[in-house]
C-alpha positions in Angstrom: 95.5 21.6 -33.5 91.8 22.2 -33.9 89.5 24.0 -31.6 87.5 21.4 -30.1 91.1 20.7 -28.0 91.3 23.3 -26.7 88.5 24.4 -23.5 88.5 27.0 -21.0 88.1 25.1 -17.3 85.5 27.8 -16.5 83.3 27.4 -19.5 83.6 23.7 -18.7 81.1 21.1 -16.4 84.4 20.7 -14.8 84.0 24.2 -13.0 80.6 23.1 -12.0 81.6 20.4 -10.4 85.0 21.9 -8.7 83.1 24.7 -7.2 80.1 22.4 -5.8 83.5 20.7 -4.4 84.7 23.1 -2.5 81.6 24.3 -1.2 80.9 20.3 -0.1 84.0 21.0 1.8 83.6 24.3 3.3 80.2 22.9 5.0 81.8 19.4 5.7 84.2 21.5 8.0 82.2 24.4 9.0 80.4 22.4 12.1 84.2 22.0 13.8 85.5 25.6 13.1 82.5 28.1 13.5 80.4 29.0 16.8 76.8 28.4 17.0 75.9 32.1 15.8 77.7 31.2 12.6 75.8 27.7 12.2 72.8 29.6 12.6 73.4 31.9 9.5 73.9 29.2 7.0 71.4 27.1 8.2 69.3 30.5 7.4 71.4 30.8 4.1 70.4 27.1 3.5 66.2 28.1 3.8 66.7 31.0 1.8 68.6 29.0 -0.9 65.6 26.5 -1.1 63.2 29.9 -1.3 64.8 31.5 -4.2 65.2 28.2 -6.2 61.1 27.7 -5.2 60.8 31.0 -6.8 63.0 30.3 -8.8 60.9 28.1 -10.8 57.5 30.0 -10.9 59.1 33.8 -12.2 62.8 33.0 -13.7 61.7 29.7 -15.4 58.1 30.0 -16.3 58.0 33.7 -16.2 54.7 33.6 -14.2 55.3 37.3 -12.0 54.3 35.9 -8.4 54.2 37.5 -4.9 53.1 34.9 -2.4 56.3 33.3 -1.8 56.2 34.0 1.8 53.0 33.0 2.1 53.6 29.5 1.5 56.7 29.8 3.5 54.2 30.4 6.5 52.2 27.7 5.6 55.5 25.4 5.5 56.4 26.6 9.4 53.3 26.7 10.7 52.2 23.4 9.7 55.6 21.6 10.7 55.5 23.1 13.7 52.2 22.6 14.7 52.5 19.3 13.5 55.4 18.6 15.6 53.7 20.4 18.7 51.3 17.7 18.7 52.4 14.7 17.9 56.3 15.2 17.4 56.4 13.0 14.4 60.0 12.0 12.5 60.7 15.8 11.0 60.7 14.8 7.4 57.0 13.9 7.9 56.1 17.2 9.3 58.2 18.7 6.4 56.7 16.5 4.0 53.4 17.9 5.2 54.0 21.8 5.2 54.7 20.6 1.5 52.0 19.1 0.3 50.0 21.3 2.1 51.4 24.4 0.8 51.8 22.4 -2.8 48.2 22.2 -2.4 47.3 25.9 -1.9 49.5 26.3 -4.8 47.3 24.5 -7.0 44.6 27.0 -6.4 47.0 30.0 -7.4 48.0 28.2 -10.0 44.2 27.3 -11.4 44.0 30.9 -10.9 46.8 32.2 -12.4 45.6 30.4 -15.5 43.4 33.8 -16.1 45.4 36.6 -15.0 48.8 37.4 -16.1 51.3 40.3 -15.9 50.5 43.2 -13.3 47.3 41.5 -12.7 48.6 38.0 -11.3 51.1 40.1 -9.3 48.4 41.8 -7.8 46.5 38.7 -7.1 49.6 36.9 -5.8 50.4 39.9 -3.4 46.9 39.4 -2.0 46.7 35.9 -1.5 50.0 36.7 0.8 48.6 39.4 2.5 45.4 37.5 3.8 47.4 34.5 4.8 49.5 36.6 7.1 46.0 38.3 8.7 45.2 34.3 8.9 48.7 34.4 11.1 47.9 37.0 13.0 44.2 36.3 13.2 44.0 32.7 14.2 44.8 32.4 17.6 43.7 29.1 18.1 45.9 27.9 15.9 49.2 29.9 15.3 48.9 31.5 18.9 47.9 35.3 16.8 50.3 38.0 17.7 52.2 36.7 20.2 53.8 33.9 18.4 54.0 30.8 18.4 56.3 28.5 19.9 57.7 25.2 18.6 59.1 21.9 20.2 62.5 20.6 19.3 62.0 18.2 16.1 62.9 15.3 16.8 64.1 12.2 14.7 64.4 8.4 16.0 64.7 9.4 19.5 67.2 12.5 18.5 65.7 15.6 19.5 67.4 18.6 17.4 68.3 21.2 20.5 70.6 23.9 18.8 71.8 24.7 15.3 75.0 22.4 15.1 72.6 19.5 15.9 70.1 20.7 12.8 72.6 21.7 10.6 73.8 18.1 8.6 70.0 18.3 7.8 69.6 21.6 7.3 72.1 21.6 4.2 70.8 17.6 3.5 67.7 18.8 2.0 68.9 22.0 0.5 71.4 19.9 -1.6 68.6 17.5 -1.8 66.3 20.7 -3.4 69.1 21.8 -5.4 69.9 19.0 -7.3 65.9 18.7 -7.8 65.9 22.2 -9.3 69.1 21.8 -11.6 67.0 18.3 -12.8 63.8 19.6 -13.3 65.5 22.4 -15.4 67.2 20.1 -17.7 63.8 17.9 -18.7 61.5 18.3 -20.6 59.2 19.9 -18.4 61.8 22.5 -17.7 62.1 22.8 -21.4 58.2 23.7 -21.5 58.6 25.8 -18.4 60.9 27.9 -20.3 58.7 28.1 -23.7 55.5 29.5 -21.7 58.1 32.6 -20.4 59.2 32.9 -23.7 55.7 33.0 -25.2 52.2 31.3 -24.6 51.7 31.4 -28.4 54.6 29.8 -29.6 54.5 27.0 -26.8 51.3 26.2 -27.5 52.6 26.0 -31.3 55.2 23.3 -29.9 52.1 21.2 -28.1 53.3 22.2 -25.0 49.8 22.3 -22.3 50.2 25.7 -21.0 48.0 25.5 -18.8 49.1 22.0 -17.3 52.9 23.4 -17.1 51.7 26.8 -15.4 49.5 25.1 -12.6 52.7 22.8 -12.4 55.3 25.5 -11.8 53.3 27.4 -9.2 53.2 23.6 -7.1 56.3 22.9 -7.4 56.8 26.3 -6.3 54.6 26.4 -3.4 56.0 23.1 -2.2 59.6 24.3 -2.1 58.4 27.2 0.0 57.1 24.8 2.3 60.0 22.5 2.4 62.0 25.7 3.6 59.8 26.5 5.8 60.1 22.6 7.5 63.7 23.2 7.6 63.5 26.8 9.3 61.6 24.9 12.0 64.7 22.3 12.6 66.7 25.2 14.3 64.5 27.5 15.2 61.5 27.4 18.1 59.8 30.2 17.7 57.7 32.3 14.6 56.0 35.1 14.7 53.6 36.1 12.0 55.1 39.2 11.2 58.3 38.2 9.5 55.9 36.8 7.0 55.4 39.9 5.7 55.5 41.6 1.8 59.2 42.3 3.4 60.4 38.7 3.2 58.6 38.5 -0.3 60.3 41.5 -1.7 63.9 39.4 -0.1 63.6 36.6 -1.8 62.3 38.6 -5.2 66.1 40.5 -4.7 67.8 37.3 -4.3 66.2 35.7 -7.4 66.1 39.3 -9.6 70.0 40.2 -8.6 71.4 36.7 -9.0 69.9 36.5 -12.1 66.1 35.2 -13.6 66.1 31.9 -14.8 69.6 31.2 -13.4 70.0 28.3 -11.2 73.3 29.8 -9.7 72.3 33.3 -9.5 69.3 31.9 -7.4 71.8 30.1 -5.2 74.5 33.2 -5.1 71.7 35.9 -4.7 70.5 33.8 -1.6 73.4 33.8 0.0 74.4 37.3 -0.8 71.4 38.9 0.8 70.6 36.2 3.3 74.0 38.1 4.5 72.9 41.4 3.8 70.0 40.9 5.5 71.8 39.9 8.5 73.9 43.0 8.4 70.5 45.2 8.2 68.9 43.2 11.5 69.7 45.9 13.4 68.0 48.4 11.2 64.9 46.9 9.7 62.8 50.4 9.6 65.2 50.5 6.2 65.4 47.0 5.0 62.6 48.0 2.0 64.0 51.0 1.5 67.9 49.0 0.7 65.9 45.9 -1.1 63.7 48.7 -3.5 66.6 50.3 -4.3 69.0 47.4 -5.1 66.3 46.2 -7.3 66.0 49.1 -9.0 69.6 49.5 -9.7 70.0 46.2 -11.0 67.0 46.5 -13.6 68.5 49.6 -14.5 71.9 48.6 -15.4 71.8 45.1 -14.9 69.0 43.5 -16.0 70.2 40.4 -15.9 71.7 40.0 -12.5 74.8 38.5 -11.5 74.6 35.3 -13.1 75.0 37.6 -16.5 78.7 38.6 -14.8 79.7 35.3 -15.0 78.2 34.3 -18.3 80.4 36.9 -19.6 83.2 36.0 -18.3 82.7 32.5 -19.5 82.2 33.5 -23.0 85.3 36.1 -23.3 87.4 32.6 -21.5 85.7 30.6 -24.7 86.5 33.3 -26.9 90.1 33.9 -26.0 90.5 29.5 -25.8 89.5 29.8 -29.4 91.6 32.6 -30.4 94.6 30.6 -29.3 93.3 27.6 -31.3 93.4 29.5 -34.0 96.7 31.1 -33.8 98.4 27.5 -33.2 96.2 25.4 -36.3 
């Protein structure tokens, strides 16, 4: 008997494909087991999956440090439901609009990412976020300023989306939908040249890969995911207010991404849903949500560099490892 015969189940797509199975299942049933509060959280879970696989792309597969994440997520909302407000469109067009519009703004980080890098693009990022919220809050004629603004029910073909159960096989539609965009962008070629720019500029450009092209490319496709979650935050929720757009919801979804695991497309996913929970949990104390965030972060870099995702890697290879040991033992 020869190695190649013998496979561990987890090491193989198999595993993959049982455990996107049984999620497919859990959700299938969730609507006719759960109460309305619970519908609510993973349609939350879902946005915040589609955030961290946005970002995702821009820090864990390009390696491009960027802090404006909920920036576009504002954008996304605001634009929807603004959108929807005044004209009450069929939702994906609303959603289709946050996107390009935030894809848009993207462009310009991106165009100026092309001459900063490091702390410096971090920096830059961080402000861009921070004057889009004073737009928020500033803007009264638009996002109603400070006191919030307050959205219709989207509506599709006549069907007008009243409480979570009613959003909810649309809410975790396009998060699959997102997904399986992520996990293909990743295996092409322009994930391949996604991941040579983190690697190194030098060496990419070595390879003939347009560095500059692929950067600008990963902070759109970025910004546009951020706005696609925001369209889908406005299918169960009616109101926004300007500041849970804050560095605070940046610094989330940098934990999610960081703690699952950079350039992971299931530690983006698990870290999601972890602290989508966690954050939850913390809604009654949000004085000391940055305080919890810093310091999980911290922790993790310190002993865990590579987040979860690395927990399950290793797992993998010791299965792989023992698989061939046996292989061995019986040739």
């Amino acid at each position: 008997m020869s190695a190649s015969t013998v496979s561990s189940p987890i090491a193989s797509p198999w595993w993959d494909r049982g455990v996107l199975l049984a999620m497919a299942v859990v959700l299938a049933v969730l609507p006719f087991t759960t109460s309305g509060y619970v519908l609510y959280v993973v349609n939350l879970l879902m946005v915040f999956a589609v955030l961290a696989l946005g970002m995702h792309l821009v820090i864990g597969e390009t390696g491009q440090f960027a802090l404006s994440h909920a920036a576009f997520f504002g954008i996304g909302i605001y634009t929807a439901g603004l959108i929807n407000n005044q004209w009450q469109p069929p939702f994906f067009v609303s959603i289709l609009a946050g996107a390009v519009l935030s894809a848009a703004l993207g462009w310009v980080i991106g165009l100026l990412a092309l001459r900063m890098r490091d702390i410096y693009l971090a920096l830059a990022t961080f402000a861009f976020g921070e004057a889009m919220q004073w737009v928020f809050l500033n803007w009264e004629s638009v996002t109603n300023g400070s006191n919030g603004l307050q959205m219709k029910p989207a509506s599709l073909g006549g069907l007008q989306l009243m409480n979570d159960l009613q959003a909810y096989p649309f809410v975790v539609a396009i998060a699959a939908l997102m997904l399986w965009l992520t996990v293909a962008l990743s295996r092409s070629r322009l994930g391949s040249a996604f991941r040579a720019v983190r690697e190194s500029d030098v060496a990419a450009v070595a390879m003939g890969v347009n560095t500059r092209a692929v950067k600008v490319t990963a902070f759109v496709l970025s910004a546009a995911f951020a706005g696609v979650a925001g369209g889908m935050y406005t299918l169960f929720t009616s109101f926004i207010h300007p500041e849970s757009l804050g560095f605070q919801t940046t610094i989330l979804i940098l934990t999610m991404v960081v703690v699952g695991g950079l350039g992971s497309v299931r530690g983006a996913v698990a870290g999601a849903i972890v602290f989508g929970l966690v954050s939850e949990l913390l809604r009654q104390a949000p004085s000391y949500q940055e305080i919890i965030y810093g310091g999980i972060l911290m922790l993790f870099m310190m002993f865990l560099p590579k987040g979860m995702a690395s927990l399950f890697a290793a797992r993998r290879k010791s299965k792989r490892a023992s698989s061939v040991d046996v292989a061995e033992k019986h040739a």
